[in-house]
Residue, then its C-alpha position, 0 to 999 in steps of 0.5 A: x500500500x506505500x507506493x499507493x500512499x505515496x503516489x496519491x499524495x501527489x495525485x491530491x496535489x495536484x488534483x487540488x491545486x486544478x480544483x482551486x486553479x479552476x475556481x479561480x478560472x470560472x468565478x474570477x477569470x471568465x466572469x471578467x474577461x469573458x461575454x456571457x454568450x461565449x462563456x456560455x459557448x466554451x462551456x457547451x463545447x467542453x460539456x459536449x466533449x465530455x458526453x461524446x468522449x466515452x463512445x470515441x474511446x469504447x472503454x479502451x483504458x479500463x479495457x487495458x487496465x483489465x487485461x495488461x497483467x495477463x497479457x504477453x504482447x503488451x504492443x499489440x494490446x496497446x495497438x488494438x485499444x488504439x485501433x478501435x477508437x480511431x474506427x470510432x473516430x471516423x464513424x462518429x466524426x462522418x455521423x457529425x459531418x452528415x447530419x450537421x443541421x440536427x444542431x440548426x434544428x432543434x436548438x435555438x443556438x443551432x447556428x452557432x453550435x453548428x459551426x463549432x460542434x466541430x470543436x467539442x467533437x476534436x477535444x473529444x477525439x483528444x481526450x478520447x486518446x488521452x485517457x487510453x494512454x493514460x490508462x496504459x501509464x496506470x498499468x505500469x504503476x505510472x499515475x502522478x504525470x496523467x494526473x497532472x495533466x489531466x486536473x492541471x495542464x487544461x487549468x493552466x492553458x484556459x488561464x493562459x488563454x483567458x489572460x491572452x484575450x484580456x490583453x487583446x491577443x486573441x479574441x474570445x472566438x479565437x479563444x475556442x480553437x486554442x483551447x482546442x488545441x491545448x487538448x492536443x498538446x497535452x495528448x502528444x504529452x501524455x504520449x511521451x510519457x507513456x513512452x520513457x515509462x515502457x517504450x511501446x511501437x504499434x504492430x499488426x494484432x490478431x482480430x480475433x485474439x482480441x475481439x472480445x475486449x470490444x464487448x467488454x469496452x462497450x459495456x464500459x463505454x455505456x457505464x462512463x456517458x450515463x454517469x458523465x450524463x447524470x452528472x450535470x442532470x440535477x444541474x439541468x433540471x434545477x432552473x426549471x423549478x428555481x431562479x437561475x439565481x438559485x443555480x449558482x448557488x447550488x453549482x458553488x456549493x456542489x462545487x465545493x462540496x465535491x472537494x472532499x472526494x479528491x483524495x479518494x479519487x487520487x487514492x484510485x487511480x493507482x490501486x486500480x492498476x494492482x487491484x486488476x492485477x490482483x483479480x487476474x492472478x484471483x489473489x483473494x486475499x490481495x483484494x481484501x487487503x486492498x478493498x479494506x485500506x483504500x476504503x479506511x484510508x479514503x475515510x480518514x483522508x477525505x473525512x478530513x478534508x470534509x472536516x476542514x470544509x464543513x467546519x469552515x464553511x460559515x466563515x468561507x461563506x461569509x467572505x462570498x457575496x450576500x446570498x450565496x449562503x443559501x448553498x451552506x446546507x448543499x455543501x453538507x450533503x454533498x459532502x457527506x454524499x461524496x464522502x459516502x462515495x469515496x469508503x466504497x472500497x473500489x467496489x465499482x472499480x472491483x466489478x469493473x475489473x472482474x468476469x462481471x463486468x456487464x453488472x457496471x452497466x445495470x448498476x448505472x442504468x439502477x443509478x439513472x433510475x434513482x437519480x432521476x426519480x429523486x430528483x423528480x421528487x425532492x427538487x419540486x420540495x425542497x430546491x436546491x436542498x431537494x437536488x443534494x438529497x437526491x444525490x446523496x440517496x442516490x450514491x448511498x443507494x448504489x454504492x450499498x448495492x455495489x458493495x453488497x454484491x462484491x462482497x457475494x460474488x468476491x467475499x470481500x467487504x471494505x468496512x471492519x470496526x476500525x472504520x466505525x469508530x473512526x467515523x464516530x471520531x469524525x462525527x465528534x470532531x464535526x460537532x465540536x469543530x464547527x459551533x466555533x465560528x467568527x462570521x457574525x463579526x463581518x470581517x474578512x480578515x478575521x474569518x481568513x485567520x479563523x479559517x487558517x486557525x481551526x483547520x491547523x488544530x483540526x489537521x493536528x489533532x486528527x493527524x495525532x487521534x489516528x496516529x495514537x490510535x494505529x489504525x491506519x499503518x499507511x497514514x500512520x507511515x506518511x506521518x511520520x514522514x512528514x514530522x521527519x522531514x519538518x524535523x530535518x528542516 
C-alpha cells in the first residue's frame, strides 16, 4: 500500500491545486474577461466533449487496465485499444459531418453550435486518446504525470488563454480553437510519457485474439456517458423549478462540496492498476487487503478534508457575496454524499475489473433510475436542498448495492470496526469543530485567520487521534514522514 500512499499524495496535489486553479478560472477569470454568450459557448463545447468522449474511446483504458497483467504482447494490446477508437473516430466524426443541421434544428443556438460542434467533437477525439494512454501509464504503476495533466495542464492553458484575450491577443472566438488545441498538446504529452515509462511501437494484432475486449469496452463505454450524463442532470433540471439565481448557488456549493472526494479519487487511480492485477492472478486475499485500506484510508483522508470544509464553511461563506449562503446546507450533503462515495472500497472499480463486468452497466442504468426519480421528487420540495438529497440517496443507494454484491460474488467487504469508530471520531470532531465560528463579526480578515486557525488544530489533532490510535499503518507511515522531514528542516 506505500507506493499507493505515496503516489496519491501527489495525485491530491495536484488534483487540488486544478480544483482551486479552476475556481479561480470560472468565478474570477471568465466572469471578467469573458461575454456571457461565449462563456456560455466554451462551456457547451467542453460539456459536449465530455458526453461524446466515452463512445470515441469504447472503454479502451479500463479495457487495458483489465487485461495488461495477463497479457504477453503488451504492443499489440496497446495497438488494438488504439485501433478501435480511431474506427470510432471516423464513424462518429462522418455521423457529425452528415447530419450537421440536427444542431440548426432543434436548438435555438443551432447556428452557432453548428459551426463549432466541430470543436467539442476534436477535444473529444483528444481526450478520447488521452485517457487510453493514460490508462496504459496506470498499468505500469505510472499515475502522478496523467494526473497532472489531466486536473492541471487544461487549468493552466484556459488561464493562459483567458489572460491572452484580456490583453487583446486573441479574441474570445479565437479563444475556442486554442483551447482546442491545448487538448492536443497535452495528448502528444501524455504520449511521451507513456513512452520513457515502457517504450511501446504499434504492430499488426490478431482480430480475433482480441475481439472480445470490444464487448467488454462497450459495456464500459455505456457505464462512463450515463454517469458523465447524470452528472450535470440535477444541474439541468434545477432552473426549471428555481431562479437561475438559485443555480449558482447550488453549482458553488456542489462545487465545493465535491472537494472532499479528491483524495479518494487520487487514492484510485493507482490501486486500480494492482487491484486488476490482483483479480487476474484471483489473489483473494490481495483484494481484501486492498478493498479494506483504500476504503479506511479514503475515510480518514477525505473525512478530513470534509472536516476542514464543513467546519469552515460559515466563515468561507461569509467572505462570498450576500446570498450565496443559501448553498451552506448543499455543501453538507454533498459532502457527506461524496464522502459516502469515496469508503466504497473500489467496489465499482472491483466489478469493473472482474468476469462481471456487464453488472457496471445495470448498476448505472439502477443509478439513472434513482437519480432521476429523486430528483423528480425532492427538487419540486425542497430546491436546491431537494437536488443534494437526491444525490446523496442516490450514491448511498448504489454504492450499498455495489458493495453488497462484491462482497457475494468476491467475499470481500471494505468496512471492519476500525472504520466505525473512526467515523464516530469524525462525527465528534464535526460537532465540536464547527459551533466555533467568527462570521457574525463581518470581517474578512478575521474569518481568513479563523479559517487558517481551526483547520491547523483540526489537521493536528486528527493527524495525532489516528496516529495514537494505529489504525491506519499507511497514514500512520506518511506521518511520520512528514514530522521527519519538518524535523530535518
Amino acid at each position: 500500500m506505500g507506493i499507493i500512499i505515496r503516489q496519491s499524495f501527489w495525485n491530491m496535489v495536484a488534483t487540488y491545486t486544478g480544483f482551486v486553479l479552476g475556481a479561480v478560472n470560472v468565478l474570477i477569470l471568465y466572469a471578467n474577461f469573458f461575454s456571457k454568450e461565449n462563456y456560455g459557448l466554451v462551456m457547451s463545447l467542453v460539456s459536449l466533449s465530455a458526453i461524446v468522449m466515452p463512445f470515441i474511446a469504447i472503454g479502451m483504458n479500463n479495457a487495458l487496465l483489465r487485461f495488461s497483467p495477463t497479457e504477453k504482447d503488451k504492443n499489440a494490446l496497446l495497438s488494438f485499444s488504439l485501433f478501435v477508437p480511431t474506427v470510432a473516430f471516423f464513424v462518429i466524426g462522418g455521423i457529425l459531418w452528415w447530419k450537421n443541421d440536427f444542431f440548426v434544428a432543434f436548438f435555438p443556438q443551432g447556428e452557432i453550435l453548428k459551426d463549432f460542434a466541430w470543436l467539442g467533437f476534436a477535444i473529444a477525439v483528444f481526450s478520447a486518446f488521452f485517457e487510453v494512454f493514460y490508462g496504459y501509464a496506470q498499468a505500469h504503476l505510472r499515475s502522478i504525470e496523467g494526473v497532472v495533466l489531466r486536473e492541471l495542464f487544461y487549468r493552466v492553458a484556459t488561464s493562459v488563454l483567458l489572460f491572452a484575450v484580456f490583453f487583446g491577443w486573441i479574441d474570445e472566438l479565437q479563444f475556442c480553437y486554442y483551447l482546442t488545441a491545448s487538448f492536443a498538446i497535452r495528448l502528444l504529452l501524455m504520449m511521451m510519457v507513456c513512452y520513457r515509462c515502457e517504450p511501446f511501437h504499434l504492430k499488426w494484432f490478431d482480430w480475433k485474439k482480441y475481439r472480445h475486449i470490444i464487448t467488454y469496452g462497450a459495456f464500459s463505454s455505456l457505464g462512463m456517458a450515463i454517469w458523465a450524463a447524470l452528472l450535470e442532470f440535477d444541474k439541468s433540471m434545477l432552473p426549471f423549478y428555481e431562479s437561475l439565481t438559485t443555480e449558482a448557488y447550488y453549482t458553488l456549493a456542489v462545487f465545493i462540496g465535491m472537494t472532499v472526494a479528491v483524495p479518494y479519487r487520487s487514492l484510485y487511480q493507482i490501486a486500480n492498476p494492482i487491484l486488476s492485477k490482483a483479480i487476474a492472478e484471483n489473489d483473494v486475499e490481495r483484494q481484501k487487503d486492498l478493498a479494506y485500506k483504500s476504503s479506511l484510508n479514503s475515510l480518514i483522508l477525505c473525512g478530513l478534508f470534509f472536516l476542514l470544509i464543513n467546519c469552515n464553511i460559515n466563515d468561507i461563506y461569509s467572505m462570498l457575496p450576500k446570498g450565496y449562503e443559501n448553498g451552506i446546507t448543499v455543501v453538507l450533503i454533498i459532502s457527506v454524499a461524496k464522502l459516502i462515495d469515496s469508503i466504497s472500497g473500489l467496489a465499482g472499480s472491483h466489478i469493473v475489473y472482474s468476469k462481471y463486468y456487464r453488472w457496471d452497466l445495470v448498476f448505472s442504468v439502477c443509478l439513472m433510475a434513482c437519480i432521476i426519480g429523486t430528483n423528480f421528487y425532492f427538487i419540486p420540495r425542497w430546491g436546491m436542498n431537494g437536488a443534494s438529497m437526491a444525490t446523496l440517496i442516490s450514491l448511498l443507494f448504489i454504492n450499498s448495492l455495489r458493495v453488497w454484491f462484491v462482497w457475494k460474488r468476491f467475499g470481500v467487504f471494505p468496512f471492519k470496526t476500525n472504520s466505525f469508530v473512526i467515523m464516530g471520531i469524525l462525527v465528534v470532531f464535526y460537532f465540536v469543530f464547527s459551533s466555533l465560528s467568527c462570521e457574525h463579526l463581518g470581517n474578512k480578515w478575521l474569518s481568513v485567520c479563523v479559517i487558517l486557525t481551526k483547520s491547523i488544530v483540526i489537521t493536528v489533532a486528527l493527524g495525532y487521534v489516528i496516529y495514537r490510535t494505529k489504525y491506519s499503518t499507511d497514514i500512520n507511515q506518511m506521518i511520520c514522514s512528514v514530522m521527519k522531514k519538518l524535523k530535518n528542516s
